[in-house]
C-alpha positions as CSV (number, residue, x, y, z in Angstrom):
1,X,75.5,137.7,30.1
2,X,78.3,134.8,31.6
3,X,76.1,132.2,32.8
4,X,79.2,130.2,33.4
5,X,79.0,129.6,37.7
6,X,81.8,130.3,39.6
7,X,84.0,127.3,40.4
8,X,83.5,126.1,44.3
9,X,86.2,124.6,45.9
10,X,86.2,122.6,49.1
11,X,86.8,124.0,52.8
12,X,85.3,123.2,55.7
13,X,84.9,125.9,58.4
14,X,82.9,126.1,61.1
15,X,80.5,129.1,61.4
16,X,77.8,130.8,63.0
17,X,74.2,132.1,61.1
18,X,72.6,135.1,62.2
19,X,69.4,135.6,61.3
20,X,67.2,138.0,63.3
21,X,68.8,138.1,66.1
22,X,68.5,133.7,65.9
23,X,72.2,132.2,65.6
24,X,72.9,129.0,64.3
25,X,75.8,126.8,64.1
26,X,76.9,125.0,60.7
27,X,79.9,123.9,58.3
28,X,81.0,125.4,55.6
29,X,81.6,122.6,52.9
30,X,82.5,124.6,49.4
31,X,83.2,128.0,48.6
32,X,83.1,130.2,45.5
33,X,84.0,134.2,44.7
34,X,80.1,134.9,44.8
35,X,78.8,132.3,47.4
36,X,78.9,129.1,49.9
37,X,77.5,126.2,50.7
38,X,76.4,125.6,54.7
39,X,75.5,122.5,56.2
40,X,72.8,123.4,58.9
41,X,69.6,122.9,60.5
42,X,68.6,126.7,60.7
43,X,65.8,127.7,60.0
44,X,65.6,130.2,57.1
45,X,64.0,130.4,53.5
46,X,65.1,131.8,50.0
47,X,65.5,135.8,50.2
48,X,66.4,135.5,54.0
49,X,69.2,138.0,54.9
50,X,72.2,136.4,57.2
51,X,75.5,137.1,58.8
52,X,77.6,134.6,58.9
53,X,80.8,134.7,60.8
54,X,83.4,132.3,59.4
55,X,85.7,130.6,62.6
56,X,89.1,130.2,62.0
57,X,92.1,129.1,64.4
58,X,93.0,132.3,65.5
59,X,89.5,133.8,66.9
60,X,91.0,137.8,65.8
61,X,90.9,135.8,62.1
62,X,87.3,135.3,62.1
63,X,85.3,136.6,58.7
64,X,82.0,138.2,59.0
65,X,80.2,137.8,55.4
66,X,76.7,139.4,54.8
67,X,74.9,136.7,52.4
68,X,71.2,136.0,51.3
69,X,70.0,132.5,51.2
70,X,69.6,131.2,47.4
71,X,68.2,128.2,47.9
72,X,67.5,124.9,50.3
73,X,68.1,121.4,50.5
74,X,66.1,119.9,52.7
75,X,66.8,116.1,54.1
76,X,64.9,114.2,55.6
77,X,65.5,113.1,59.2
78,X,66.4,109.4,58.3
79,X,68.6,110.2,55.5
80,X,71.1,112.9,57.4
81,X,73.8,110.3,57.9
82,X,74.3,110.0,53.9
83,X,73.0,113.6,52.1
84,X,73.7,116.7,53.6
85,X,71.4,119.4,54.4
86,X,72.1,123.5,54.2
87,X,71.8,126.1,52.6
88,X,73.2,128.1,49.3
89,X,74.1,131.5,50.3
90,X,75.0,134.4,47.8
91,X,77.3,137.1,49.3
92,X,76.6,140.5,49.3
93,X,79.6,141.7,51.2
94,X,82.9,139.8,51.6
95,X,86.0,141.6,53.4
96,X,89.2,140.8,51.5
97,X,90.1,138.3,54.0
98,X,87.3,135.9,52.6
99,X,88.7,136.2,49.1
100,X,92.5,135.3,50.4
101,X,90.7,132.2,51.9
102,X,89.2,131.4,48.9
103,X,92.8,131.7,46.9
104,X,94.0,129.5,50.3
105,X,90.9,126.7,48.9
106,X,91.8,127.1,45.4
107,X,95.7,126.1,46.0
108,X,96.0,122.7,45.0
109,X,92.2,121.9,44.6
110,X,90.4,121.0,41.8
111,X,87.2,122.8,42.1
112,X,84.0,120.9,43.2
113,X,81.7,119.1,40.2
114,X,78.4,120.3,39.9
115,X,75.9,117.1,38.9
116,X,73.2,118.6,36.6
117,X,70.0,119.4,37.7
């Protein structure tokens, strides 16, 4: 088994999370072939199923990913100015847009370090 993680690479989109029939609004802050990074307050937990529609400047450009919600970093209230909050999302389904998007990140952009845990 490769248990070397995909490299992330920085974008920032805005999006939209669906979750049962809940939307809510975030940033995308890095991006990888198997999954994202969103900075949000939604409401979710690990295992949660979401759609999350990627905006882009031309609204017939959007990206509609299905993704399941890996893991959480919560913040507290007095420290959102400096750490960011969100969720890690694996995708289950990406259209081939999402992947040209990600080759769009990729150009000319070192990919994001990971500090270890």
């Amino acid at each position: 088994m490769d248990t070397r993680a995909e490299p992330r690479f920085r974008k920032r989109i805005p999006c939209k999370l669906t979750r049962s029939r809940s939307t809510f609004s975030g940033f995308v802050l890095d991006v990888s072939r198997t999954g994202l990074f969103v900075q949000t307050s939604a409401a979710a937990k690990a295992g949660d199923e979401l759609e999350v529609l990627l905006h882009r400047r031309e609204p017939e450009a959007a990206i509609v990913l299905n993704a399941q919600v890996a893991w959480l970093r919560k913040v507290p209230l007095q420290l959102r100015g400096v750490v960011e909050g969100g969720l890690g999302l694996q995708i289950r389904y990406a259209p081939e847009s999402y992947y040209a998007l990600l080759a769009e990140a990729a150009q000319g952009s070192a990919p994001v370090r990971r500090s270890a845990v």
